[in-house]
C-alpha positions as CSV (number, residue, x, y, z in Angstrom):
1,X,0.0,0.0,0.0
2,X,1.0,3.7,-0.3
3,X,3.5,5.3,2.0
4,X,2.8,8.5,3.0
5,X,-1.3,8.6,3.1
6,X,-1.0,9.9,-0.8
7,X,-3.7,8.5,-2.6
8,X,-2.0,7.1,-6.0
9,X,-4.0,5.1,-8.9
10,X,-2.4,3.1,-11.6
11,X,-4.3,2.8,-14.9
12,X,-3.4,-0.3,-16.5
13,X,-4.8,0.2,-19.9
14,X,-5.2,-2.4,-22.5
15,X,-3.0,-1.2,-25.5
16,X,-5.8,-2.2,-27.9
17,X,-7.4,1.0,-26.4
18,X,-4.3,2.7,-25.4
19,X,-4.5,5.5,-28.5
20,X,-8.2,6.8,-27.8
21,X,-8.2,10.4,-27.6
22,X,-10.7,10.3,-24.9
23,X,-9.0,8.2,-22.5
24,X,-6.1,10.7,-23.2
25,X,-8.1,13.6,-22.2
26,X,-9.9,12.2,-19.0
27,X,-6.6,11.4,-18.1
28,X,-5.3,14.6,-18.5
29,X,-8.4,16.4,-16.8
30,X,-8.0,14.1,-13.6
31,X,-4.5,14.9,-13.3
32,X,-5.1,19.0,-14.1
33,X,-8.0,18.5,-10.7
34,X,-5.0,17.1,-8.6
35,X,-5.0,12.9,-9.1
36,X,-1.5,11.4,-8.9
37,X,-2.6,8.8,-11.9
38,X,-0.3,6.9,-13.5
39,X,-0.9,5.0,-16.9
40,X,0.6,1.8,-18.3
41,X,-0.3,-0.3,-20.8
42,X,-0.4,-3.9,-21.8
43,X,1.4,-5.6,-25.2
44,X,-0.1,-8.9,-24.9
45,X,-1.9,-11.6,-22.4
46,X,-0.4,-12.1,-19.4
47,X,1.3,-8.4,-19.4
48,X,-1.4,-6.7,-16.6
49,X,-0.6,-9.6,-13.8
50,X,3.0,-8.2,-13.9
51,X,1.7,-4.7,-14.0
52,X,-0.4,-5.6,-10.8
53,X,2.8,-6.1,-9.2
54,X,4.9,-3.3,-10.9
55,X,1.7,-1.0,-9.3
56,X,1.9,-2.4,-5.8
57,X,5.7,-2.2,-5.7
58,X,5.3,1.7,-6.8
59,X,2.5,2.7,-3.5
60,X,-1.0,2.5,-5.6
61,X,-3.9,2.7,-3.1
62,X,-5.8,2.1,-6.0
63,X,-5.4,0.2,-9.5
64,X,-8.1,0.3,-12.7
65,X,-8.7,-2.0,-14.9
66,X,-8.9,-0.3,-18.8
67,X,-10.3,-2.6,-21.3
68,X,-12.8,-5.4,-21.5
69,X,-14.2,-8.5,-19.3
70,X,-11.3,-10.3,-20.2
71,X,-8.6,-7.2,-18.9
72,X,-10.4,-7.1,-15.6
73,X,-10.3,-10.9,-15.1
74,X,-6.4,-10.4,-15.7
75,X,-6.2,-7.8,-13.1
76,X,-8.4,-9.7,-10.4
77,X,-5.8,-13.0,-11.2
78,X,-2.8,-10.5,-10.1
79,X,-4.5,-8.8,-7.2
80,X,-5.4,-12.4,-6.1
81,X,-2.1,-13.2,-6.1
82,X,-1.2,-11.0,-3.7
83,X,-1.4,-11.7,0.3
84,X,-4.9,-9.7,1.1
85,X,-3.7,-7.0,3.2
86,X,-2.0,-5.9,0.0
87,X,-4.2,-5.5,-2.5
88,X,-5.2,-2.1,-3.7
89,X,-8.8,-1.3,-4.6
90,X,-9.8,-2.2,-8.3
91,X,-11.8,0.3,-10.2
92,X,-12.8,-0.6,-13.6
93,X,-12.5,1.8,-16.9
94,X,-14.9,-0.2,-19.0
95,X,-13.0,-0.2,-23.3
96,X,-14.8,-3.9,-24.2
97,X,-16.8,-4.7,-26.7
98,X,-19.6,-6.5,-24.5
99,X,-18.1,-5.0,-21.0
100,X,-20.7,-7.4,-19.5
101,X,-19.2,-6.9,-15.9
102,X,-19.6,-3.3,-16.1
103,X,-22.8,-3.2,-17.4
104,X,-24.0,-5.2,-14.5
105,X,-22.0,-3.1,-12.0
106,X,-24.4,0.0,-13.1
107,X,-20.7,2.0,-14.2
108,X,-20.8,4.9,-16.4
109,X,-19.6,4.0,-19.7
110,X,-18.0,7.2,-20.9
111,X,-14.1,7.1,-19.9
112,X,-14.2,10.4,-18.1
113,X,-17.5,9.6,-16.2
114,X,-16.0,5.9,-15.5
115,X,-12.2,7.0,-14.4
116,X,-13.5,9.6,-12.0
117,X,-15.7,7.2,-10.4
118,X,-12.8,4.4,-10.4
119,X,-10.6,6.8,-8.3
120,X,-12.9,8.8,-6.3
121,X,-15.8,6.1,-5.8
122,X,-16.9,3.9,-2.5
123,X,-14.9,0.6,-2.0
124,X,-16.8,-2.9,-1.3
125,X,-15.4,-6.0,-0.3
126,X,-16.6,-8.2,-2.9
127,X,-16.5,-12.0,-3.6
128,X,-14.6,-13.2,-6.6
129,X,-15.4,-16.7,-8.1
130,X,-12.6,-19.4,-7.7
131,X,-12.6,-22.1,-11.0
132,X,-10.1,-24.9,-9.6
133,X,-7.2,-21.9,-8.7
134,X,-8.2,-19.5,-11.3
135,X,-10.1,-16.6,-10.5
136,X,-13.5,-15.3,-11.8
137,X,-14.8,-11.9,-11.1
138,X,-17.9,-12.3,-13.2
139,X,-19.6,-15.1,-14.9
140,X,-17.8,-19.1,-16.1
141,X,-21.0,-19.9,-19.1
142,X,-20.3,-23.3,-20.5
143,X,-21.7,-25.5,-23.2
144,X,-23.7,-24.5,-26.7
145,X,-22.7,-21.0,-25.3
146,X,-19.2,-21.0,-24.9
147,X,-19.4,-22.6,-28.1
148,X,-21.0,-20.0,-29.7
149,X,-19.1,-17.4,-28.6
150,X,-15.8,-18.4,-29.2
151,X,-16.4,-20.0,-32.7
152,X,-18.9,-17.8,-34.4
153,X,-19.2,-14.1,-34.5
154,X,-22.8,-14.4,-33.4
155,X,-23.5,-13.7,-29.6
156,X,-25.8,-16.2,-27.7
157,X,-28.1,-13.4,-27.1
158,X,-28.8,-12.1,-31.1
159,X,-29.0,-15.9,-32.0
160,X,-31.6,-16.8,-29.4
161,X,-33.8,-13.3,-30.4
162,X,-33.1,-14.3,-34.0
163,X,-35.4,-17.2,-33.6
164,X,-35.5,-20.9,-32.7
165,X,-35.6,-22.0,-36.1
166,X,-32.9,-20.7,-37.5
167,X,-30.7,-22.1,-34.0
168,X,-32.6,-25.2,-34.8
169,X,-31.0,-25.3,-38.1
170,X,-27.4,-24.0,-36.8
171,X,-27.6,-27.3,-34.0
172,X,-28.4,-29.4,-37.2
173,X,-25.5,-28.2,-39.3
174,X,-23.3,-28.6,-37.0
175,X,-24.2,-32.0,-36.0
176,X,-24.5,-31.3,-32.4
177,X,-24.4,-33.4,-29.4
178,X,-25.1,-32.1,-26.0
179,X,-22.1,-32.1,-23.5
180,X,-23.1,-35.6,-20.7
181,X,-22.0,-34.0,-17.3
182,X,-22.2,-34.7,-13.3
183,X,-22.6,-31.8,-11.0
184,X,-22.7,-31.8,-7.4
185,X,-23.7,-29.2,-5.0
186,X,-23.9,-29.1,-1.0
187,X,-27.2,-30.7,-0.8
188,X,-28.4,-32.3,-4.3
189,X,-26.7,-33.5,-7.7
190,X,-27.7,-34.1,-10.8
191,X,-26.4,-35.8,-14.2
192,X,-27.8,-34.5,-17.0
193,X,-27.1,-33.8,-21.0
194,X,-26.5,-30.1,-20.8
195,X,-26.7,-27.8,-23.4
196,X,-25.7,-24.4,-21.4
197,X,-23.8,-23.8,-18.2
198,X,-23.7,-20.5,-16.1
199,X,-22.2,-19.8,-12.7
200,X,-22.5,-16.5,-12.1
201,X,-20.3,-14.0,-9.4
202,X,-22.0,-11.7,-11.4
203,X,-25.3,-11.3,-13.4
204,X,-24.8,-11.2,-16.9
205,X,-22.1,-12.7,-19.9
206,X,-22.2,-13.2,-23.7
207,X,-22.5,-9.6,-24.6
208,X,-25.9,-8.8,-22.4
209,X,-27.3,-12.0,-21.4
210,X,-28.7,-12.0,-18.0
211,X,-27.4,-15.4,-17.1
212,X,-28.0,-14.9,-13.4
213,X,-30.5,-12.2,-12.4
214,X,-29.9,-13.0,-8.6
215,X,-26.2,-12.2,-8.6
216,X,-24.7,-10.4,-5.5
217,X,-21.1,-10.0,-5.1
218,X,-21.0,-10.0,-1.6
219,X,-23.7,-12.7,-0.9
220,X,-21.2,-16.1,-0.5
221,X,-23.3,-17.6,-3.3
222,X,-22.2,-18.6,-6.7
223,X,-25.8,-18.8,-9.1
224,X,-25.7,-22.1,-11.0
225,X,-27.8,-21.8,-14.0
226,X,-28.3,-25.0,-16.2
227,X,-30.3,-25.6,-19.4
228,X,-30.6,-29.5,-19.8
229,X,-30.5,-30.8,-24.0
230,X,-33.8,-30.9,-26.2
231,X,-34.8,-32.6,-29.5
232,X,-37.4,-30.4,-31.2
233,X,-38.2,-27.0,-32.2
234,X,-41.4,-26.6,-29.2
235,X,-38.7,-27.6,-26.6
236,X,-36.3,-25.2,-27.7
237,X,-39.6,-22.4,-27.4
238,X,-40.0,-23.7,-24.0
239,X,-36.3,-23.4,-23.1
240,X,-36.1,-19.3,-24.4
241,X,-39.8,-18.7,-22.4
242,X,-38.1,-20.6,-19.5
243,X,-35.0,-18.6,-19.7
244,X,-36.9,-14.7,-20.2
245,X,-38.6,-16.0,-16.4
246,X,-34.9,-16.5,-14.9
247,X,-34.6,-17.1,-11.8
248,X,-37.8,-19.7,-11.7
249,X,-36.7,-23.5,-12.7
250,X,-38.7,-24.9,-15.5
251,X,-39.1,-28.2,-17.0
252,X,-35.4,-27.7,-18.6
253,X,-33.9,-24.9,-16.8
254,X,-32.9,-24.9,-13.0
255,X,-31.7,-22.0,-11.5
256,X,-29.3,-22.8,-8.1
257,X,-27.8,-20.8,-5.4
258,X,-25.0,-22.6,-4.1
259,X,-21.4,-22.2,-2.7
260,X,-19.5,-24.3,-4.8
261,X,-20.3,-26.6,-7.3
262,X,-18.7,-29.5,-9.0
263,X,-18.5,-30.7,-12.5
264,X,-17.0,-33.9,-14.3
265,X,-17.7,-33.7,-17.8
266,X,-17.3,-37.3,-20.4
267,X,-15.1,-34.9,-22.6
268,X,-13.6,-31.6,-22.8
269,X,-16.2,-29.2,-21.8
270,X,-16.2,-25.6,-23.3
271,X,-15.9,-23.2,-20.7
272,X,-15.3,-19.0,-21.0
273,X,-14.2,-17.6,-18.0
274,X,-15.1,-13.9,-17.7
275,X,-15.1,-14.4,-21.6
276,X,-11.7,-15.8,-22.3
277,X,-12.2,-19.7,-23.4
278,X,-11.0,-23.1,-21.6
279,X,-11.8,-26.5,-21.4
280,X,-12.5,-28.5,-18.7
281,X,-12.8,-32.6,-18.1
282,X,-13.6,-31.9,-14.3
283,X,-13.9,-28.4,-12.0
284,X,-14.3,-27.1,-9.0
285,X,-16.2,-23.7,-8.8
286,X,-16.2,-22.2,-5.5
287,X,-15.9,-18.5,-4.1
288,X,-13.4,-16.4,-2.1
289,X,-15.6,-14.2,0.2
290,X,-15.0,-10.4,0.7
291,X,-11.4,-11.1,-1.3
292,X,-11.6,-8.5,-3.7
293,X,-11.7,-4.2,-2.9
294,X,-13.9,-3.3,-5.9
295,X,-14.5,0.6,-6.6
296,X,-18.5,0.0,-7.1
297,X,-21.1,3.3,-8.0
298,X,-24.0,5.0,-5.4
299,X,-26.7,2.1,-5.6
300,X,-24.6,-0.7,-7.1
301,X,-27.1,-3.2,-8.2
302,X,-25.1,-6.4,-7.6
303,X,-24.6,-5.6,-4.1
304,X,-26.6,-7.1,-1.3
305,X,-25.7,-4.3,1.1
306,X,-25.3,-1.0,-1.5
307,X,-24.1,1.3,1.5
């Protein structure tokens, strides 16, 4: 932590975004009202852990996160690296395309707006989700989704509103077979053919799809969202009607609120954490309570206390 009592921020930026003339001038206007804000900015994966470090080593009382869902889950895995008396608060500076954590955070989206909040805005100890040993702040969505998201440029969300038929016809073409899976939970089970997978931290993934509309980060509970397989065009009517009345269970979606939950899969299952894509034979999804600072807004939706 700082020496001193000098508040100091590091903005680690992801260099994708690095050369917007808006950030630039936000920047710029913080500094001019008095902010010691320092800005670096990341080549390629893996570079904003080390920055974590490179920030903590340098006194920041406060570190944001520039870029998408993917840059902030990079920043969470290097302030989670670090014992917990020594991580800094995160703020986020939301530069993503979907920026599905931020939108469910209720942040500001203009960079100015969102940087002045990031250094100047309440800190919550939140919960961040643990997959095995790597760390979620948001949502792990599995199955057809992660599929979809990571091998076509159509989002789950725009395919589902584009109609059942035509996802009818896009599960025929690509000959598909639901993913045969055991999960466990503290007090039930169930083996099922699944054809989507949520576990939510946070409420929403995939570019604006409310996976988990009872998410609270600082609850202790992890939402387990599954969507079992169907064979025809009226189940697959059922499954979208069941998923617009989230969090009810239907006949093939069950909505869960649980504190871990485990998962052994018969092959590799698709998996995006916080929208970066893995696979998974078996997991472990469980959750770090109050681990995380987060800078959150007045009224943060996704708290259970907002202050």
């Amino acid at each position: 932590m700082a020496s001193h009592g000098k508040e100091s921020t590091w903005l680690i930026l992801n260099g994708k975004s690095a050369q917007q003339p808006e950030i630039r001038e936000a920047v710029e206007h913080l500094r001019r009202q008095g902010h010691d804000l320092r800005v670096r900015v990341t080549w390629e994966g893996g570079d904003g852990v080390g920055l974590v470090d490179d920030a903590i080593a340098g006194g920041a009382t406060r570190i944001v996160a520039g870029g998408g869902d993917g840059s902030i889950n990079e920043i969470v895995a290097g302030l989670m690296r670090q014992a917990p008396e020594r991580r800094p608060a995160m703020g986020v500076l939301p530069l993503g395309s979907a920026n599905d954590f931020a939108h469910g955070l209720n942040l500001p989206m203009t960079p100015h707006e969102a940087l002045a909040l990031a250094i100047t805005g309440d800190v919550r100890q939140v919960d961040v989700g643990k997959l095995d040993d790597e760390p979620f702040i948001n949502v792990a969505s599995g199955g057809f989704g992660a599929e979809i998201t990571t091998s076509t440029p159509v989002g789950l969300k725009r395919l589902l509103g584009g109609g059942a038929y035509s996802l009818m016809g896009m599960l025929k073409a690509w000959n598909y077979q639901p993913f045969e899976g055991h999960m466990r939970w503290p007090d039930g089970e169930a083996r099922v053919p699944l054809f989507m997978l949520a576990i939510g931290n946070g409420c929403q993934a995939g570019g604006g799809q409310r996976l988990a509309p009872s998410a609270k980060l600082d609850d202790g509970l992890l939402e387990l969202l599954f969507v079992r397989h169907f064979n025809s065009l009226g189940e697959l009517k059922r499954i979208i009607d069941e998923l617009e009345n989230l969090p009810q269970d239907g006949e093939f979606v069950r909505y869960l609120r649980v504190p871990w939950v485990e998962f052994d899969s018969n092959g590799a299952f698709p998996l995006n954490l916080d929208g970066e894509p893995r696979r998974y034979g078996h997991f472990r999804a469980s959750l770090d309570r109050g681990a995380l600072p987060l800078v959150v807004p007045k009224s943060c939706p996704l708290l259970l206390y907002p202050g």
